[in-house]
N, C-alpha and C positions, 0 to 999 in steps of 0.2 A: 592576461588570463592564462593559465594555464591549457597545457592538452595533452593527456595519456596517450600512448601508441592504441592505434586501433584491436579490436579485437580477435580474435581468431575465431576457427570456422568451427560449428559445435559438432557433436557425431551426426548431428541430424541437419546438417547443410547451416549456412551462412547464418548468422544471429542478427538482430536485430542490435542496433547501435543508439544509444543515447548522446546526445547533447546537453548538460543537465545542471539549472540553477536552482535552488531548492525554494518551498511554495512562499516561507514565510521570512528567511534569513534576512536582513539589510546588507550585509556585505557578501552577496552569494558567490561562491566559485563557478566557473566552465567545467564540467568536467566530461572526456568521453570514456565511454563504459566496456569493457570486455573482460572475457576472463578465458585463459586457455585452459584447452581439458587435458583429461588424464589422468587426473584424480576421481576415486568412486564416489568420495565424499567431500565438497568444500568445506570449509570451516568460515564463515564470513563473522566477520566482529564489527560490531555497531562504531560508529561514531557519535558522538554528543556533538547534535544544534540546538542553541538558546534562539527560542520564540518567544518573541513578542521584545519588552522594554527592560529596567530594572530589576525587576523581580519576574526576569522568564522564567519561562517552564520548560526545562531541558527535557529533549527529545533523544529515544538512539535511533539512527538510522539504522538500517543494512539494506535498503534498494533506495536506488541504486549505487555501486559504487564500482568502481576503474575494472575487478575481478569481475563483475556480473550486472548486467543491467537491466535483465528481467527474469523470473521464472513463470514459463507458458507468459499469458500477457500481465501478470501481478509487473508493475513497474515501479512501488512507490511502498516503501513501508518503515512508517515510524512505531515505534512500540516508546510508550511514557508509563510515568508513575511505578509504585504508588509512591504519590505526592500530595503532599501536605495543601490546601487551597490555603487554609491561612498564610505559612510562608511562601507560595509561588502567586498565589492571585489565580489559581487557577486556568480556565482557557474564556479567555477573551477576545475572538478572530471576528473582526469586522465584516461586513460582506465584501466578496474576493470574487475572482471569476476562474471558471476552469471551457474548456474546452478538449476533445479529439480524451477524453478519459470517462469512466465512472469512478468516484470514491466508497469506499466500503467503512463503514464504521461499526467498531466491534469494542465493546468496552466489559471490562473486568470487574471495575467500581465507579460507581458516579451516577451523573446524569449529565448529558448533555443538549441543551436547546438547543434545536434545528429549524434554521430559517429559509427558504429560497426563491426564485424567482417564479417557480411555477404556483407558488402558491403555497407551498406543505410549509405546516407548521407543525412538528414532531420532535418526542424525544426519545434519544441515545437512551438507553438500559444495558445494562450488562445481561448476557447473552441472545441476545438480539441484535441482527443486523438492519440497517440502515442502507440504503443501496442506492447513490442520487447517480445519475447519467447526465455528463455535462454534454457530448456532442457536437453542437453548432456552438452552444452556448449557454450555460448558467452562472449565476452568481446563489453565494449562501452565503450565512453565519454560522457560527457556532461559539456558543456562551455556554460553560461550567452552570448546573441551578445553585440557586442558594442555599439547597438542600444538602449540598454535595460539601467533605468532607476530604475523602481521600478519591483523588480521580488517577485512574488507575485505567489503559488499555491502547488500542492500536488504531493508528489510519492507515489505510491502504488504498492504492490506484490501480488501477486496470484499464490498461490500453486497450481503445476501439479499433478494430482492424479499419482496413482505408474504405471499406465498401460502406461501414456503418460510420466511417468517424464524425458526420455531420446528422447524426442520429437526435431527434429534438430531445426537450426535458421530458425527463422522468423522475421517478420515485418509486420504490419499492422497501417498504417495510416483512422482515418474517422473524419470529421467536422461533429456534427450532425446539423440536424435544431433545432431551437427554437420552441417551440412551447408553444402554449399561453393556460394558463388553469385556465383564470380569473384569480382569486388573487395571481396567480405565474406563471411562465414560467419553462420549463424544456428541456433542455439539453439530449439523452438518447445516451447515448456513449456503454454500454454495456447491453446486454440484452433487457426488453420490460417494459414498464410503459405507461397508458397514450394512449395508442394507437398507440404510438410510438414503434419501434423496429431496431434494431441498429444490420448492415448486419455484424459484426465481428464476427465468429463464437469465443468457446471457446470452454476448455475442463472439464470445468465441468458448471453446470445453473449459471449465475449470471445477476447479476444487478450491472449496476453503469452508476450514474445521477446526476445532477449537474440542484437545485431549484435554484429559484430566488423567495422571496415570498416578494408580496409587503406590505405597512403600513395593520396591520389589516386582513390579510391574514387568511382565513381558510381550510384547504385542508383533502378530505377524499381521500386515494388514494389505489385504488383495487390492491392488490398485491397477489402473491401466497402464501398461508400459509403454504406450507412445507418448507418455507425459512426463516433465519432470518435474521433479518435488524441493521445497523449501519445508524444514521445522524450523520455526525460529522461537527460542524457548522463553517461555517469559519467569517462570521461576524455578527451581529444582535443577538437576544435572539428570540428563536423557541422553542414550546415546543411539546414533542411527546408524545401523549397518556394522555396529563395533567401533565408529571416531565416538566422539566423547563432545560433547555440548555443552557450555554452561549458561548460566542468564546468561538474555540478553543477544546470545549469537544466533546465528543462520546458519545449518546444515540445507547444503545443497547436494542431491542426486540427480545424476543428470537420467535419461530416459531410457528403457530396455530392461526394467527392473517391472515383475507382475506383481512382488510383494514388498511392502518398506518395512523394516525390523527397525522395532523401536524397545529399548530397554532403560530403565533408573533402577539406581541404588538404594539406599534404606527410608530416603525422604520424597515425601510425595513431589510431584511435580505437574508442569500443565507446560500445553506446546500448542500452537499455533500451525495448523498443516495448509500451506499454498499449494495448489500444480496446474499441470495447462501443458499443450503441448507445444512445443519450442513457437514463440513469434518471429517469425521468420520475414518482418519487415520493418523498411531504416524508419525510424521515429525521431521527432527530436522534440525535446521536453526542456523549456525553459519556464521559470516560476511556476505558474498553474494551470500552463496552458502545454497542450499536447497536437504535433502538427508534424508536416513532412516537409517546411523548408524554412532559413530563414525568415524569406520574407512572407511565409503565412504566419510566423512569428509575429513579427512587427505590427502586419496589418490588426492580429490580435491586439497586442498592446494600446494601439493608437487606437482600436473601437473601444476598449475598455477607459481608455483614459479620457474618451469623448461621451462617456456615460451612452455609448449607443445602444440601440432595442435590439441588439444579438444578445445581452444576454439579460437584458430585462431589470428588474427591480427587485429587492429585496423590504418586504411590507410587516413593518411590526419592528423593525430591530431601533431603536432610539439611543444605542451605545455612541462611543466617542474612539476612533473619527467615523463619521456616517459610513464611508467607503476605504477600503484598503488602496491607495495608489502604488502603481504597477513601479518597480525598479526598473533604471536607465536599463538599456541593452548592453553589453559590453560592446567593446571597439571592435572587435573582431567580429567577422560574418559565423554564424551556428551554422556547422556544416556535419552534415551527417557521412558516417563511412561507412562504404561496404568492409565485409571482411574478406580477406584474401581466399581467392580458390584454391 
């Protein structure tokens, strides 16, 4: 397995450290996560993961990765499509188990069936979120409908601080409104932007919002500066703070900023706004599960792979194979690191 140098110390004290094999890969990597500062603005560029078999359905990453391992506690974001369901197959995720996270699902185009162990049975819509709390323990699906044509949008994870990380199942469904802010619209699915505030509660401060900026667009928008902020743009070129963003990437600002400037050029565009104030504890995140040492790692593994009642049952899903099985551990112990004082 591999392993990055650990990371360094944010302006806002020690960072929080990943250990990190991704939810769905067969050949997942080790990787730990940092990113030094100094720069106003990161520039983070996706990765392509193929999920699932034959005809995956490529994913970009940009959380986490070696430069950064989480923004506030967002630690997990795939942005996909749009994609053709005819040539990918869509999304076909068996039931899986998550723990010590919530997943947030926010989609652009499509629809997606939602299965889980507490019982919900719901679907994905573009712009509405989806908010499931894994905890102690859940298991879900998630199946493309057959209505779905072009599935087009993003998953994200959000670390439970250590005080909730064994927080039972949940569910939280909200459609937010639109609302208009001249040269964009905004979306405010978590947290407050805008004037807007979004009734989910959470367990630690966040934001997460979904711009529309039209041709020519300029936007000053008052945020909390003990937080820091991720755009991660999903079409048009936007620029934050004066760097320059295209599909696909991640602009990261780190915290002490009261306003984030957001500008594009002649073509419309639309961005994905994350923040949270620095997480400021060691994590370690292997496949789908989120915890604070190896061996609450393992213990995970081995209750999921003994179909045990931590995380319950998945009722309604009849796909092929019934249950996702857990990837081996690698050789090496998952060791979390502090960052240098």
């Amino acid at each position: 397995m591999r392993e990055s140098p650990s990371s360094d110390e944010s302006p806002r004290g020690p960072r929080a450290t990943i250990v990190f094999v991704s939810n769905t890969e067969t050949a997942p990597d080790e990787l730990l996560c940092g990113e030094p500062p100094g720069r106003a603005v990161s520039v983070l560029e996706p990765r392509e993961v193929p999920l699932g078999g034959p005809r995956a359905m490529t994913v970009r990453r940009t959380l986490p990765q070696r430069r950064r391992s989480l923004i506030g506690a967002w630690c997990f974001a795939d942005h996909y499509g749009p994609a053709d369901v005819t040539e990918t197959g869509g999304m076909h995720v068996a039931p899986h188990p998550h723990t010590g996270l919530q997943t947030a699902s926010w989609l652009f185009s499509g629809e997606i069936e939602h299965r889980d162990s507490l019982g919900t049975h719901a679907m994905v819509r573009p712009g509405e979120l989806n908010l499931m709390t894994g905890g102690h323990g859940i298991c879900h699906s998630e199946v493309s409908t057959p209505e779905t044509t072009v599935l087009h949008g993003v998953q994200l994870w959000i670390a439970l601080p250590d005080e909730h990380r064994h927080a039972p199942r949940a569910f939280r469904h909200y459609a937010p409104p639109e609302r208009d802010l001249g040269d964009a619209s905004a979306r405010v699915f978590l947290g407050s932007l805008a004037e807007e505030t979004s009734p989910v509660e959470t367990f630690t401060p966040l934001l997460g919002a979904e711009l529309t900026l039209n041709p020519g667009a300029r936007l000053s928008l008052a945020v909390d500066p003990s937080f820091e902020h991720g755009v991660l743009v999903d079409f048009g070129a936007v620029s934050l703070h004066g760097t320059d963003l295209a599909a696909a990437e991640l602009g990261y600002a780190g915290p002490g900023r009261d306003r984030l400037e957001l500008a594009n050029g002649e073509r419309a565009a639309r961005v994905l706004l994350l923040g949270g104030p620095p997480f400021g504890e060691e994590i370690v995140m292997w496949w789908n599960f989120l915890g604070r040492s190896h061996d609450e790692i393992a213990a995970y593994r081995e209750a999921w792979q003994a179909e045990s009642d931590q995380f319950g049952r998945v009722e309604g899903f009849d796909g092929t194979p019934r249950r996702l099985p857990a990837p081996a551990l690698p050789n090496s112990r998952l060791v979390p690191r502090r960052n240098p004082n």
